[in-house]
N, C-alpha and C positions, 0 to 999 in steps of 0.2 A: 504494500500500500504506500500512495506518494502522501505521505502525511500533510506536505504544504499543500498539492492538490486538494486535498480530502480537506483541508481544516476551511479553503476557501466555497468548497462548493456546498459545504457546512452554513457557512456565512450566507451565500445564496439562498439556500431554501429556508434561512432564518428570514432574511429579508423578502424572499415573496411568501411568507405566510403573515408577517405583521403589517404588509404594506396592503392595501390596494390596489390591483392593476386593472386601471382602463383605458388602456393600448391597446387600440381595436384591433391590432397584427396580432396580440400577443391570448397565448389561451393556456391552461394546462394540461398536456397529455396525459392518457392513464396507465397506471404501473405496468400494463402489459403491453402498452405500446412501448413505453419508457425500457421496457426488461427485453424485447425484441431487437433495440438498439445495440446492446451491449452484447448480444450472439456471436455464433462462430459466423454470421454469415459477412461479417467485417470481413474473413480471414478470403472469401475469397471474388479473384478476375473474373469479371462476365462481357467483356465486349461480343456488340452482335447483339440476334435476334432469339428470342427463344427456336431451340433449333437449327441454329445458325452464329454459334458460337465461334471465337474465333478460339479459345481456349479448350481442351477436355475440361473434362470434371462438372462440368454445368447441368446434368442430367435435375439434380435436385432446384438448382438454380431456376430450371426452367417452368418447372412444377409450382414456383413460390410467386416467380412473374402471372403467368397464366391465370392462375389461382386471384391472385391481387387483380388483374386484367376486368376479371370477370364478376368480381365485386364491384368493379367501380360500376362495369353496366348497370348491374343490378341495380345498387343505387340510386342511378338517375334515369330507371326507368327505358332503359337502352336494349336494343337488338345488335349482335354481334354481325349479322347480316349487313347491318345499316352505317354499325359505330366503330371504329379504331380505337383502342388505348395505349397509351405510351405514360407509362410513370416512373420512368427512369433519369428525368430531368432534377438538378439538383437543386433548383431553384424554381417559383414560377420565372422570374423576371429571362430565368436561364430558357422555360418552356416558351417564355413569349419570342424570345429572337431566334429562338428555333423555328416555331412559326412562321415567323416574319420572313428569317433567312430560307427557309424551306418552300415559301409559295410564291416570293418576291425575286427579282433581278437587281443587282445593286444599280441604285437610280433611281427605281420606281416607287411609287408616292403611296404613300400611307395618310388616311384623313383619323387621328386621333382626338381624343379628349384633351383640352388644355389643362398645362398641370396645378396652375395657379387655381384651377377651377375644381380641382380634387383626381386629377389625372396622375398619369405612373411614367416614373424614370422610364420607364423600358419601353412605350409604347412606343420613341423618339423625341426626345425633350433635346431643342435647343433654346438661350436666351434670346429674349427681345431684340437682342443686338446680332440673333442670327448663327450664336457660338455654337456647333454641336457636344452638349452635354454626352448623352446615349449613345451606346456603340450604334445603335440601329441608325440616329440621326445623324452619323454619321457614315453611313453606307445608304440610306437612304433616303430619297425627300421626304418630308411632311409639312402636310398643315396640319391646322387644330378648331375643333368648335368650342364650343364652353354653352355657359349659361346665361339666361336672360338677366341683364343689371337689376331689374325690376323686382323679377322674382326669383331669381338663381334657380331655376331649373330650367331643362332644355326645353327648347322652341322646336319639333322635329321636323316642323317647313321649313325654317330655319338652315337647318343640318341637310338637307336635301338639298335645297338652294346651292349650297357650301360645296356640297359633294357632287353638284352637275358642273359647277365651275371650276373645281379641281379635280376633279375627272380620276379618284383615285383608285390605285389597284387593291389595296386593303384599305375596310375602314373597320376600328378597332372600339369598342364601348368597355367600361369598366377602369376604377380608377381606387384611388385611398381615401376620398375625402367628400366622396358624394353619397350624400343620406338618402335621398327618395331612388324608388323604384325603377330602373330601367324597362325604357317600353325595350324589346329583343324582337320584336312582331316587327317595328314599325323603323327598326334599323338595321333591320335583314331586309325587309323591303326596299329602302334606301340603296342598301348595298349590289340588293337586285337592278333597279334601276341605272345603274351607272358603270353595272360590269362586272363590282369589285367582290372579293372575298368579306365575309363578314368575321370577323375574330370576336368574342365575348370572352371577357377577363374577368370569372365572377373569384380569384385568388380569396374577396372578401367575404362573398358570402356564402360559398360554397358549402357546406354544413345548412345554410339555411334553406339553399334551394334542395339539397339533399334529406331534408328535416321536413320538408313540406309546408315551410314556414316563409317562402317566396317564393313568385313565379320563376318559371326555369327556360335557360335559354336554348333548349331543346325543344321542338328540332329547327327554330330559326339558324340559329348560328352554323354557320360550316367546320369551324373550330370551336373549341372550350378551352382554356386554361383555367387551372386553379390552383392553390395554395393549401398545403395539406395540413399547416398548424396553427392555421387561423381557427376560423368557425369548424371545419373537420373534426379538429381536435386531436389531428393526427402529430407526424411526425415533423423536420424541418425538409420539406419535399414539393414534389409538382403533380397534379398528372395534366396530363392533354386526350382531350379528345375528339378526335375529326371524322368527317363521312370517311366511311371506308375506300373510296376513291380518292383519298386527298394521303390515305394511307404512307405510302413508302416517300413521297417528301417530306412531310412530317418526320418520319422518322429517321432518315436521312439528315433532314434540319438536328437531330438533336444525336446522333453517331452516323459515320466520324464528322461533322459538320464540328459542334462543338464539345462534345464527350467522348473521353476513354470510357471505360470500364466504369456502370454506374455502381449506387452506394448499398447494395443488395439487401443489409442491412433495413435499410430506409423502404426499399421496396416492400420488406416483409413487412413492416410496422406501419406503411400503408393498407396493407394488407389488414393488419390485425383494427385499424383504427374505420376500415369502411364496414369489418363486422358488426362494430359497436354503434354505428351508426345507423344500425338496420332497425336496432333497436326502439320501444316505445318511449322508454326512458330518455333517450335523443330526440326523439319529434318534439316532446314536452321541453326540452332543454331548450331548442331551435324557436318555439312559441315565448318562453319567457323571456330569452334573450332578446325578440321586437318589444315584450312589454316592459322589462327595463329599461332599455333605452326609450321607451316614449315618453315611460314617468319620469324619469332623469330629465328629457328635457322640458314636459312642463314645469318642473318643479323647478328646472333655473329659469325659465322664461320669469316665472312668480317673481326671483328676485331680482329682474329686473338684466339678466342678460343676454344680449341677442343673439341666435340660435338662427344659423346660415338656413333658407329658405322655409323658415318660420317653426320646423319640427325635424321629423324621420320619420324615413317605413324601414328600416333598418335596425343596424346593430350599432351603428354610431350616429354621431353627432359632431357638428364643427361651431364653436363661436367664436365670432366676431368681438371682440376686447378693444376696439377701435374708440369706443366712449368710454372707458373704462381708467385707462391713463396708466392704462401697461402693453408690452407688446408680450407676444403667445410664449418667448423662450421664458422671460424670467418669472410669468403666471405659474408655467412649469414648473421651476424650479421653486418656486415654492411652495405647490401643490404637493412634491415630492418630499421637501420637507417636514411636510404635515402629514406624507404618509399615502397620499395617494397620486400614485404614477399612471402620466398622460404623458402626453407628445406636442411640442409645438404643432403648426403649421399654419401654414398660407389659407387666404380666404380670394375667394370673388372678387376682382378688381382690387389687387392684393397694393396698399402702399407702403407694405414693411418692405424689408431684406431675408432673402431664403435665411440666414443665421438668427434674424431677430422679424419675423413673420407676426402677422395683427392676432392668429387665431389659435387656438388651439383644439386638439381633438379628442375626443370622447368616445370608448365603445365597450359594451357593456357583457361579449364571450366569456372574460376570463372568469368575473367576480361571480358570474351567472352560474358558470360550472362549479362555484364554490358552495353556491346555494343561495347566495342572497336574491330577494324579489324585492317586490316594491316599495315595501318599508324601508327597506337598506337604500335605496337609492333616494329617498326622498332623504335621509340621514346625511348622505353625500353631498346631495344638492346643497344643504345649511353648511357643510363645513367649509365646500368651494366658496361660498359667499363668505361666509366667516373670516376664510381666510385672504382670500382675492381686496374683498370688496371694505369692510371694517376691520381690516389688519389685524384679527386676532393673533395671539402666539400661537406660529405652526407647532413647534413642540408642544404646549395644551392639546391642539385637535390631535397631534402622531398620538398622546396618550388614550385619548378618547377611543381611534382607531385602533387603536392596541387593543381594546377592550372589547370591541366588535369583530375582528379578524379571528380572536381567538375561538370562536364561538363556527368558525368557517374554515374548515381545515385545507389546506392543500393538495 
């Protein structure tokens, strides 16, 4: 045992039981997803396809993929006929330029979500001034839609308009920072109209559409990525899923395009984590995680702080702290010192700077897996005020929280 290892990851799960987390990325896996990690199947190389190894020895290997493959259908409600799975990606962000690079030519245009407007590094994020951030944005063009000033949700005449005048070969929906519901009907339609591939990046709520607790972008979407440690509750992993015709680029986009030998490991704890999901106990989970975050955000509405396009149909929440007489990084950092941990970010016609952004965000997976409902979040709500808004002492409320956490194990 490496005892400095061990004394710190000690510390860790000290610190995520007494704290808080509403890090809408962030959730907690379960002990047998967590104990699937740590297997012989670290010990072994799989490049290739089930069946198509480049290595011996994969026979069992191939059995754990397949297996894992066939849960995800399941799932989301899929025909093997119809659907492709690839959960060998090590990342979403790694599954989306897979995608990207697998159905694109470098050059060609991609119409995404603006990121200012709650969109993702990976879709192609360059600055206002044109600089390519993203590997994609830099191999390929893009533009961006966003949301209405008025009402920050999208206009989707609007996004058509957008996408008949940039005429682009993929257009991609789903992002970190947008709470209402994606139409998938009516931007697969869009995508229809103009040519392009359609990509849906539900990374975020994956679990939920899986939980039955949002619509699903099946069978709009020609691809799916998603995020397997978000709302899943899985591991830290991807899967993707495209029409079975979109098959061998896809997979090609993700070996040898940009992967050796994926984390097999990770594939089987996907595996164990889409079993769990099948479960009634997860639909219910999936249900309360949209009713905590609703009460979370009327209950800061009540005191008085603005909540980016009035609410959520989600699992988060972003507010605007732009009246408030702080910007989103040090609202953090002091939420964190009372104990409960959030994330800056950018808002809607954003006038901060990416390091010190107007907003911050809220999402309500992890605490929800812990057990709390809507009494704990209305509890929350007073102490963000408390401590945000009438500068109480964060150390009081970390007490406080201390007191409540204990009661919600990890």
């Amino acid at each position: 045992m490496d005892q400095e290892i061990n004394n710190l990851i000690k510390k860790e799960a000290k610190r995520q039981q007494e704290k808080i987390t509403l890090i809408a990325s962030e959730n907690y896996a379960s002990p047998n997803v967590r104990g699937v990690l740590s297997s012989v199947l670290a010990n072994k190389y799989s490049e290739g396809e089930p069946g198509k190894r480049y290595y011996q020895g994969n026979e069992i290997i191939d059995e754990i993929e397949n297996l894992t493959n066939k849960r995800a259908l399941k799932v989301f409600g899929l025909k093997e006929k119809n659907w492709h799975v690839n959960c060998k990606a090590v990342s979403a962000s790694i599954a989306n330029l897979a995608v990207i690079s697998g159905l694109l030519e470098p050059g060609q245009k991609i119409l995404a979500m603006n990121l200012t407007d709650g969109g993702h590094l990976s879709h192609g994020w360059k600055l206002p001034s044109g600089k390519p951030i993203s590997l994609s944005s830099k191999i390929f063009n893009v533009a961006y839609y966003g949301v209405e000033k008025n009402t920050e949700v999208f206009d989707y005449n609007k996004i058509l308009k957008l996408a008949k005048k940039e005429k682009p070969n993929l257009i991609i929906s789903g992002g970190t920072a947008y709470a209402r519901e994606i139409n998938y009907k009516k931007m697969s339609e869009i995508a229809k109209k103009v040519g392009a591939y359609y990509l849906a990046d539900i990374a975020h709520e994956a679990g939920l559409v899986a939980g039955k607790a949002l619509g699903s972008p099946f069978p709009d979407a020609d691809v799916v990525t998603m995020s397997t440690q978000k709302t899943l509750r899985g591991p830290r992993g991807a899967i993707i899923i495209c029409r079975q015709e979109l098959k061998d680029k896809i997979d090609r986009g993700i070996f040898p395009s940009l992967q050796g030998g994926p984390f097999n490991s990770v594939v089987a704890a996907i595996g164990v984590c889409l079993q769990e999901v099948e479960s009634l106990k997860f639909k219910k989970y999936a249900r309360q995680v949209l009713k905590n975050a609703k009460v979370l955000a009327s209950e800061l509405k009540k005191y008085g702080f603005r909540i980016i396009s009035g609410g959520t149909d989600k699992h988060l929440l972003l507010i605007d702290l732009r009246d408030k007489n702080i910007n989103g990084h040090d609202a953090a950092v002091l939420l964190d010192k009372a104990g409960i941990v959030c994330n800056k970010n950018a808002v809607p016609y954003e006038t901060g700077s990416p390091f010190k952004p107007s907003g911050i965000r809220l999402g309500t997976p992890a605490c929800t897996t812990r057990g709390m409902r809507e009494k704990e979040m209305k509890m929350i709500a007073k102490w963000i005020y408390e401590d945000l808004i009438e500068k109480r002492n964060p150390e009081q409320i970390l007490r406080e929280v201390g007191q409540l956490t204990k009661r919600f194990k990890v």
